[in-house]
C-alpha positions in Angstrom: -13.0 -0.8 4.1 -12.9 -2.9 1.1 -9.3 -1.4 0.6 -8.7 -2.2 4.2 -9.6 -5.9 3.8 -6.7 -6.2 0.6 -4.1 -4.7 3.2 -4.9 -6.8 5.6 -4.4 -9.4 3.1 -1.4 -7.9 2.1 0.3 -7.7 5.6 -0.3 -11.2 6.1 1.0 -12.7 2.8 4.1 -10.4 3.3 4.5 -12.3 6.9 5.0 -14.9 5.6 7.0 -14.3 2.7 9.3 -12.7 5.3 9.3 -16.3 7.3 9.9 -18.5 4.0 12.9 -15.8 2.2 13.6 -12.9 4.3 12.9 -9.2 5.1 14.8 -7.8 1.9 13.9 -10.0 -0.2 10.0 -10.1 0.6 10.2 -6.3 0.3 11.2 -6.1 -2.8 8.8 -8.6 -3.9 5.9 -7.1 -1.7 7.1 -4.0 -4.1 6.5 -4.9 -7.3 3.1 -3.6 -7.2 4.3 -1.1 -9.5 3.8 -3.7 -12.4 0.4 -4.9 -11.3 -1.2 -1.4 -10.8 -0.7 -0.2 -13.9 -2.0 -2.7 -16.2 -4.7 -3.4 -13.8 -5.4 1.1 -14.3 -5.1 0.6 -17.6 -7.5 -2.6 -18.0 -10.4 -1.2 -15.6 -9.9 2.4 -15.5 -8.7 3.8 -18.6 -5.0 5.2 -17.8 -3.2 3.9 -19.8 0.6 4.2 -19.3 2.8 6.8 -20.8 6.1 6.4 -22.7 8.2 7.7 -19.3 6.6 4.3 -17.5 7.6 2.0 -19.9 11.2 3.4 -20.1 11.5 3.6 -16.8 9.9 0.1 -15.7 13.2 -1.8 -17.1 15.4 0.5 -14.9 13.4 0.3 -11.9 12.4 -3.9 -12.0 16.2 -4.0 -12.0 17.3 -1.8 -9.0 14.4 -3.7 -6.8 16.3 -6.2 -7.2 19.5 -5.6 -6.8 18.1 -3.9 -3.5 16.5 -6.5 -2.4 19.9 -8.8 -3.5 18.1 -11.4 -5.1 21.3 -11.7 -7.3 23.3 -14.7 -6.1 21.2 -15.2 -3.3 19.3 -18.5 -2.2 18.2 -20.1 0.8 14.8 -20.4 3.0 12.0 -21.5 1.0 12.1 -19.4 -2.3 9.3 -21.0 -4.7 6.8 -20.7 -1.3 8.3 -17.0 -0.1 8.2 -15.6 -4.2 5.0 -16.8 -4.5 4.0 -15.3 -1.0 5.4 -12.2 -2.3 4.0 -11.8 -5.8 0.5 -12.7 -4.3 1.5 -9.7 -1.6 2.2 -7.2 -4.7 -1.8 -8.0 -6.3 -2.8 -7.6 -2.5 -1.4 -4.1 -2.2 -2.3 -3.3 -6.0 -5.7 -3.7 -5.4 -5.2 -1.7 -2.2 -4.0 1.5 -3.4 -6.6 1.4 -6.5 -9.4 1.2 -4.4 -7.6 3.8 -1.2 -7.0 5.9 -4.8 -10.8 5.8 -6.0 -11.7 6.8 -2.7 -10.0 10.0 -2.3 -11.7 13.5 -1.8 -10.3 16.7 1.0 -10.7 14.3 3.9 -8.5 11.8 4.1 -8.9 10.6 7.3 -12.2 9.0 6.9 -11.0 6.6 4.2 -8.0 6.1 6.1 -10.0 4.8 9.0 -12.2 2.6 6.9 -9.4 0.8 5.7 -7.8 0.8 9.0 -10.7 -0.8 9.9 -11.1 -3.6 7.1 -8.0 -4.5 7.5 -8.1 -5.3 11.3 -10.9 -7.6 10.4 -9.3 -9.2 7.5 -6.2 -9.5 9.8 -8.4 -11.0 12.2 -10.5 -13.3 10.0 -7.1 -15.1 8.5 -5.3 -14.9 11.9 -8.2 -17.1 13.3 -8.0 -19.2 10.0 -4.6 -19.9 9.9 -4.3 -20.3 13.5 -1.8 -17.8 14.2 -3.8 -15.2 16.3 -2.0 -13.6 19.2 -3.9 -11.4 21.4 -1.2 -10.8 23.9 2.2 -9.8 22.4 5.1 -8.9 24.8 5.2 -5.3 26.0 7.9 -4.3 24.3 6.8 -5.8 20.8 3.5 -3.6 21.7 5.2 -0.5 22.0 7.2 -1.5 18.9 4.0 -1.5 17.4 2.5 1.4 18.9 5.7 3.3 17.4 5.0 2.3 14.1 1.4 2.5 14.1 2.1 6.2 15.4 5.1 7.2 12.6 4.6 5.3 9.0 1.2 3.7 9.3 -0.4 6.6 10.6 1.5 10.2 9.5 3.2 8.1 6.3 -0.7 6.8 5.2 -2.3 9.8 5.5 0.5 11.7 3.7 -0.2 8.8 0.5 -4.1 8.8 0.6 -3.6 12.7 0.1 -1.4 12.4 -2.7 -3.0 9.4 -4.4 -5.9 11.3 -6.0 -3.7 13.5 -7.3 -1.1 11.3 -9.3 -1.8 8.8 -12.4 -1.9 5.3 -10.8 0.9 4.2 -12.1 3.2 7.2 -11.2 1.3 6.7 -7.5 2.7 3.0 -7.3 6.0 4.0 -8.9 6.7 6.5 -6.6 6.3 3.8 -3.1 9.2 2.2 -4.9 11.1 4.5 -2.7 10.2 2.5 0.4 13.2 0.0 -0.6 15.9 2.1 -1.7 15.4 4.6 1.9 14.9 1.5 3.6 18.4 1.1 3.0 19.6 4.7 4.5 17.4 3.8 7.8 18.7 0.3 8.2 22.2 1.8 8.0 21.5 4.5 10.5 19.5 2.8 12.8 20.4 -0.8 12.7 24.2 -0.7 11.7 23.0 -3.0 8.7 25.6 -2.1 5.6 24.7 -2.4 2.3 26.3 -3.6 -0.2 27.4 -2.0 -3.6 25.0 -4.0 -5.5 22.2 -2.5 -3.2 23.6 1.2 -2.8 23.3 0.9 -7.3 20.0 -0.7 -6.9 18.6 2.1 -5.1 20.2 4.4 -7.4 18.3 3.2 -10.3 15.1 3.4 -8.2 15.6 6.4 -8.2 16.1 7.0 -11.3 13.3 5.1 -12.3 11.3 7.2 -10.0 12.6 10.5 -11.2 12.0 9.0 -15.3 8.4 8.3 -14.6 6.9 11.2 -12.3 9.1 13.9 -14.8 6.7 16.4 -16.7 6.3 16.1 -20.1 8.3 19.4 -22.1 6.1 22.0 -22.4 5.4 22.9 -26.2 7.6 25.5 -27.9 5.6 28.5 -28.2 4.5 29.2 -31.5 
């Protein structure tokens, strides 16, 4: 639940860094939990970093952004919507360290704790901030019931199964795929184009990805 209550924390932050610089933008930022988690793993929990990670870190800090097209881009309220955003990324760090620590056969009980704690951290800052709505428009419920159904529910318990398995910061690296296939659904779904800038940025995600969760050589037999 504890877990719960940083994605709550998390999803609201993100909100709002929407509101202040926009959807890609605020992704990519919400994203860069990749650089949080693992010093945070290697500060409180031992792991420290391989070789593959720091080599691919450069690559993939690059193509989040040129995903996200934070080159030559301004507009909204950047210094409030980065900020939003970076405070997102320690939010959802802390998240999947805790989901991570948590992990066992069953996933679904975890799952449902954090579902859980982060209703009622969701709850607690909507009342705070005054932005609480209780009564959404149908079609923005069944919107929600769609996701809730799809990514949130089937996507979460896929990742709280394979977080136990994977070195924290391989676990984070790989969710850097969420922006670079982000790009392949907008296209199909929305008609949204991307650019050339963002079809290379989610290249070298990619390829940032594929750098750090590769398997060390094995040893020459001898």
């Amino acid at each position: 639940m504890l877990a719960g209550a940083f994605l709550g924390i998390d999803l609201v932050l993100w909100a709002h860094s929407i509101a202040d610089v926009g959807a890609g933008v605020a992704t990519v930022l919400g994203n860069l939990q990749v650089l949080f988690v693992a010093f945070i793993a290697w500060a409180y929990l031992r792991e420290r970093p391989s070789r593959r990670f720091f080599a691919s870190l450069p690559v993939v800090v690059c193509g989040v952004v040129l995903v996200g097209g934070l080159v030559g881009r301004a507009g909204g309220h950047p210094v409030a919507g980065v900020l939003f955003g970076l405070a997102t990324s320690v939010a959802y760090s802390l998240f999947i360290l805790l989901l991570r620590g948590s992990g066992g056969r069953h996933v679904a009980g975890p799952l449902a704790d954090a579902t859980i704690g982060a209703a009622a951290a969701s709850l607690v800052l909507g009342l705070a901030l005054g932005e609480l709505d209780l009564a959404p428009p149908l079609g923005g419920l069944a919107w929600l019931a769609l996701l809730a159904l799809t990514s949130q529910t089937i996507g979460w318990l896929l990742i709280t199964s394979s977080l136990p398995r994977l070195p924290a910061a391989v676990g984070s690296m790989l969710l850097l795929l969420q922006p670079a296939s982000a790009l392949i659904v907008a296209d199909a779904v929305l008609g949204e184009r991307p650019g050339l800038q963002q079809v290379f940025g989610a290249v070298l995600v990619c390829a940032g990805v594929a750098i750090a969760a590769g398997k060390k050589p094995a040893p020459a037999p001898g």
